[in-house]
N, C-alpha and C positions, 0 to 999 in steps of 0.2 A: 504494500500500500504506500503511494505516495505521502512521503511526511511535507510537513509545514514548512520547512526549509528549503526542500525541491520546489516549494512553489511561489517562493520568494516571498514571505509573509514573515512579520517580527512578530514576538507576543499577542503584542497588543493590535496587530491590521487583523491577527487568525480569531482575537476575540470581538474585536467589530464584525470579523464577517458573521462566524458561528450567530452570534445577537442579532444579525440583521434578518437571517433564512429563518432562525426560531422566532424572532418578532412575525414575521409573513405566517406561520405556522397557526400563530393563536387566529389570524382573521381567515384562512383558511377553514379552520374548527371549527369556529363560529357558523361560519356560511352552511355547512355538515350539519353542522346543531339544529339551526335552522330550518334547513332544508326538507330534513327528514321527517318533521313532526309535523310540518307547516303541509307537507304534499298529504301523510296520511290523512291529518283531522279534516282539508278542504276536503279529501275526495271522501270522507264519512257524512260531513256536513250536504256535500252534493248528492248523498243516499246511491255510493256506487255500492256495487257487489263486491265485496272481500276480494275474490279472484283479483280486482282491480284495486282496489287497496293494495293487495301483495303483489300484486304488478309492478306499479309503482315505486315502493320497497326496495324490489328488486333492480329495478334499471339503473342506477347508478352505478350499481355492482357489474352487469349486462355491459355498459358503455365501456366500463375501465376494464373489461372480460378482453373484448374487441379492440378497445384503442391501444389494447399494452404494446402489443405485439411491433407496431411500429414507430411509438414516442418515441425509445431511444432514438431514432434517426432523427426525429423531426426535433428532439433536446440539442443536440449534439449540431443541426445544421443552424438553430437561431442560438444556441450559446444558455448557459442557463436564465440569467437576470431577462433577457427578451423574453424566455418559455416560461418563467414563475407570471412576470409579467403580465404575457399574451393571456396566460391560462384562468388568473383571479380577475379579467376583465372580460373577459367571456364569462365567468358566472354573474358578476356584476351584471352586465346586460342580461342574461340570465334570469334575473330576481325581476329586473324591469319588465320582461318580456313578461313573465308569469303573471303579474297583474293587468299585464293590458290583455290578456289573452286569456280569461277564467272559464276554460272548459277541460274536462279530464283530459282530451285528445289530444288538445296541443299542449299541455301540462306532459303528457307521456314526452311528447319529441323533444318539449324546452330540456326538462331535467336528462333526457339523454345526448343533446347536445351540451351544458352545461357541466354534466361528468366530464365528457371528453377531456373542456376545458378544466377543470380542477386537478382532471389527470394528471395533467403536467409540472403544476407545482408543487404536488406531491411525488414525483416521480422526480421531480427536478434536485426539490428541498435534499431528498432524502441523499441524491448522489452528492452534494454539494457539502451535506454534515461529514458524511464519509470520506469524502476527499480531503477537507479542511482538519477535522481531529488528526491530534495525538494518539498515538495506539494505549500510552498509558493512561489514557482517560477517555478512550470513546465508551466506553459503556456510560459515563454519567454524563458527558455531553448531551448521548443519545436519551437518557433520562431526560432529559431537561427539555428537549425538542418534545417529547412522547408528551411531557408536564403539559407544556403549552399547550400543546395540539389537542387535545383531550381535556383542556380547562376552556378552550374555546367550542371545543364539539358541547360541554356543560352550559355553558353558559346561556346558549342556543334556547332552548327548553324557558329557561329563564326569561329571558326577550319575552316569547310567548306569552308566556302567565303573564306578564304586566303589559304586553300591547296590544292583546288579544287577536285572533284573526280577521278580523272585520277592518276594514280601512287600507290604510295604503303605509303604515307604521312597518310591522314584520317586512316587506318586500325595500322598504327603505334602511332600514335597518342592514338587512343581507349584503344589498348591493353597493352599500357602501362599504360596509366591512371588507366585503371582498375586492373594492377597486382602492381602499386603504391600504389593504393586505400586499400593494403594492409598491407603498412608497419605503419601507425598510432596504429592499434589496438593490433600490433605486438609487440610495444615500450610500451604497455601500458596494456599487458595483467596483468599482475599482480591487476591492478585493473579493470580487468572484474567483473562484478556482474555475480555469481550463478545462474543458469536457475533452477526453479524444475515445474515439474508437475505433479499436485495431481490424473490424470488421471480419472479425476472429468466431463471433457469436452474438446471436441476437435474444431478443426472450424468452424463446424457446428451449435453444440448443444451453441458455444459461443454466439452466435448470441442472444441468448436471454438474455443473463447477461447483456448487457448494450444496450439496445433497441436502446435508443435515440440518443448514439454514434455513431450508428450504422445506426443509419438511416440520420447522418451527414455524414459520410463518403460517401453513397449514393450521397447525395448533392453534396461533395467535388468533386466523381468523375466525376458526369455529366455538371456539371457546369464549371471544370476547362478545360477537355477535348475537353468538345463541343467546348466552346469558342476559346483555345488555337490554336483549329484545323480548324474552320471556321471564326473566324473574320476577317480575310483577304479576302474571299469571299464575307462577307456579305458587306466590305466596296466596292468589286468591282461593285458588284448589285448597289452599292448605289450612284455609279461615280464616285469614287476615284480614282486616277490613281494606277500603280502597287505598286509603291514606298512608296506611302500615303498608300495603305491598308497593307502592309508589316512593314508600322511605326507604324500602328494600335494597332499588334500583341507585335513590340517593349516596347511599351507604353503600354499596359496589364503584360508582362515580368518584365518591371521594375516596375512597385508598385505590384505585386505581392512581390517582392521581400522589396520593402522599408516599407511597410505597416505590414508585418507581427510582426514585432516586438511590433508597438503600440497596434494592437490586443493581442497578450500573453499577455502584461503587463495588458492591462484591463482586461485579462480573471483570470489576478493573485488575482486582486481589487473586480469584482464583482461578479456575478453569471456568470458562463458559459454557461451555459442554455439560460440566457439572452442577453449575447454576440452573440449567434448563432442565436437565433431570429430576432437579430438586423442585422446580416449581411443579413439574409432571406430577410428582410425589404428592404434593401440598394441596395440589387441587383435586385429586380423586380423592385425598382424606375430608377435604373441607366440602366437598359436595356428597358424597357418603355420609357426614354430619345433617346435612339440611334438612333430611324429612324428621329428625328429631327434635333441632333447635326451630324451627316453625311454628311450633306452637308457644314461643316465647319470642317476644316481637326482639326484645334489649339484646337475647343469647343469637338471634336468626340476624340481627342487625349487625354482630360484629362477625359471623362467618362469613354474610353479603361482602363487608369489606374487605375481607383478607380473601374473598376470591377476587376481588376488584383487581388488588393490586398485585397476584398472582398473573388473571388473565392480558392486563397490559404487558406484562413485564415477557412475555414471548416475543412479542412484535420486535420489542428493545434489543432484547439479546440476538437473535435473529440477524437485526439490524448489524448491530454491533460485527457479527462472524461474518458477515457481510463484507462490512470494511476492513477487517482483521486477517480475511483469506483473499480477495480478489483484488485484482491489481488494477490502477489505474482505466487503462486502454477497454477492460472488460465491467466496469465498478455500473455505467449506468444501464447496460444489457443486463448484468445480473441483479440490480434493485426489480424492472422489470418483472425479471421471472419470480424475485420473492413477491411484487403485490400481487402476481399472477395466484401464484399461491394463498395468498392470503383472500384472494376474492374467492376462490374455489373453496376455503372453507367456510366463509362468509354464505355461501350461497348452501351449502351439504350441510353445515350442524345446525341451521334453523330448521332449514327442513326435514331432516331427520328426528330432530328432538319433538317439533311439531305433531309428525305422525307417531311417535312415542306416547306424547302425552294424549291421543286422543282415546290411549288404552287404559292408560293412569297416569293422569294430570304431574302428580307429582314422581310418583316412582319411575315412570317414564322418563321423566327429564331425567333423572338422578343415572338411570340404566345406560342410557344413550351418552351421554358426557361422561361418564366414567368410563364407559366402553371406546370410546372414540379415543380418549386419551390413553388409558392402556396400549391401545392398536398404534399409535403415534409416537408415543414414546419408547416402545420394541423399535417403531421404526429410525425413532434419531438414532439410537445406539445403534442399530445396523450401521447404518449410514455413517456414523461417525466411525466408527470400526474400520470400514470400507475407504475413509478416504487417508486413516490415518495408514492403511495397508497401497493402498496408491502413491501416497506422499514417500514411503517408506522406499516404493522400488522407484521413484522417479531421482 
């Protein structure tokens, strides 16, 4: 991995850059936050069928399915700071678009055009943290990026409740955020890091360069999605009132968010490999706990957290092995193949756990996410296994 000194940065230019791509990150989040609650509750309000509720849902995941495969090239030909740029002003117009336009249908194409556009400053951000860190500190770097991103996806929700959906507040709100989300990397292009690639491998073929990261991100997405998106159902199953299973979610939110950090810094201290085993470990025990602490809002509110900040904390490491294994020439084909990853579980453990729970609400979910992690975590170890047997004859 390229260090900080191949790229002609002092200290202090490498801690402007890092603060400018993680400044862009929170209003990125935000617009996510936003976006996601803001399309369900219109298209419930417009009395659509579920089917199109979970349509909806899904296309943003769908767009960034579709568009991975070739952003690397189109990152790499406008330079990062133009592609964060391009991409948070397409959603900006994005949010405009949605209010002059209030019918499900073109709601469907805005927000998959709109992915498109977010694609890329998350695909941008992420090469740009990787290139820019220190190896002995990307994992808390990487924390602090995950911090933001995920206190602005929180925040979102928030807007909500106090602007309500009615008017033209929520859609201003978004769009600004998002063409704000572009002035950080604006002030601070000068110390953009250099995109190259060796045209060696693209998001596909990336996938093999770093198996076991790659098979975290898998993790990352099904585990943080599933939950994010059903633990407020499973605590209804489970008798909580509406408020308690909506605190549930709260309290998964926040130590996602407070926990990340202590994972980076361990992931800086030990093996990361090992770190991710251990989170594997924590969440089959702390979700095996749920159908017992349920019935106690205080005891079911602190496992909701400590899965919070378990479930973030794959993405992180993930990330981290990302920048830790792949070289420059290869770093934004292989970001690539991990959100590729990360959408494909994003898309499998909702729906999986969905049709689980419609057997038992709760034992369902519990079955299904302990099960997929098991099967995931045999998988890192293979994989890890495999590449440290590769590395061994190379």
């Amino acid at each position: 991995m390229t260090s900080t000194n191949e790229l002609g940065l002092t200290a202090a230019q490498r801690l402007l850059s890092l603060a400018a791509v993680t400044a862009t990150a929170f209003g990125v989040g935000l617009s996510f936050g936003i976006g996601f609650p803001l399309t369900a509750l219109s298209f419930e309000a417009w009395a659509q069928p579920k089917w199109m509720i979970g349509l909806a849902g899904a296309v943003p995941a769908i767009a960034v399915l579709l568009a991975l495969p070739i952003l690397p090239r189109v990152v790499m030909r406008l330079g990062p700071v133009t592609a964060i740029a391009f991409g948070c002003l397409v959603g900006a117009a994005g949010f405009a678009a949605l209010y002059a336009f209030q019918s499900p249908s073109a709601w469907l194409i805005i927000r998959l055009l709109m992915s498109v556009g977010f694609a890329l400053p998350w695909l941008a951000g992420e090469t740009w943290i990787n290139s820019v860190s220190e190896e002995s500190t990307r994992g808390r770097v990487i924390a602090v990026y995950a911090i933001v991103f995920f206190t602005g996806f929180a925040t979102g929700p928030f807007v909500l409740q106090n602007l309500g959906l009615d008017g033209p507040w929520p859609f201003i709100v978004g769009s600004v955020g998002s063409a704000f989300a572009t002035l950080p990397i604006l002030l601070a292009r000068q110390f953009a890091p250099e995109f190259c690639h060796d045209g060696s491998h693209h998001a596909i073929s990336a996938l093999r360069m770093a198996p076991a990261a790659m098979a975290a991100a898998f993790i990352g997405g099904f585990a943080e999605i599933t939950n994010l998106s059903l633990i407020p159902n499973v605590g209804l199953a489970a008798g909580l009132s509406q408020n308690e299973a909506l605190g549930l979610l709260s309290a998964m939110t926040i130590g996602g968010i407070a926990l990340q950090f202590p994972i980076g810094w361990l992931s800086d201290k030990v093996s990361r490999h090992a770190v991710t085993l251990g989170l594997a470990v924590a969440f089959v025990l702390l979700v095996l706990l749920l159908p017992f602490v349920l019935t106690n809002f205080d005891a079911a509110r602190v496992v909701a957290f400590l899965i919070g900040g378990v479930i973030l904390g794959f993405y992180t490491l993930g990330l981290a092995v990302i920048g830790e294994r792949i070289g420059p020439g290869d770093l934004a084909a292989a970001n690539a193949a991990f959100l590729l990853m990360y959408q494909g579980g994003s898309i499998i453990g909702p729906f999986a756990a969905g049709v689980a729970m419609t057997v038992s609400p709760v034992n369902g979910f519990v079955a299904i996410m302990t099960g997929l992690m098991i099967v995931c975590g045999v998988a890192v170890v293979l994989l890890e296994r495999r590449e440290r047997r590769a590395a061994a004859r190379g």
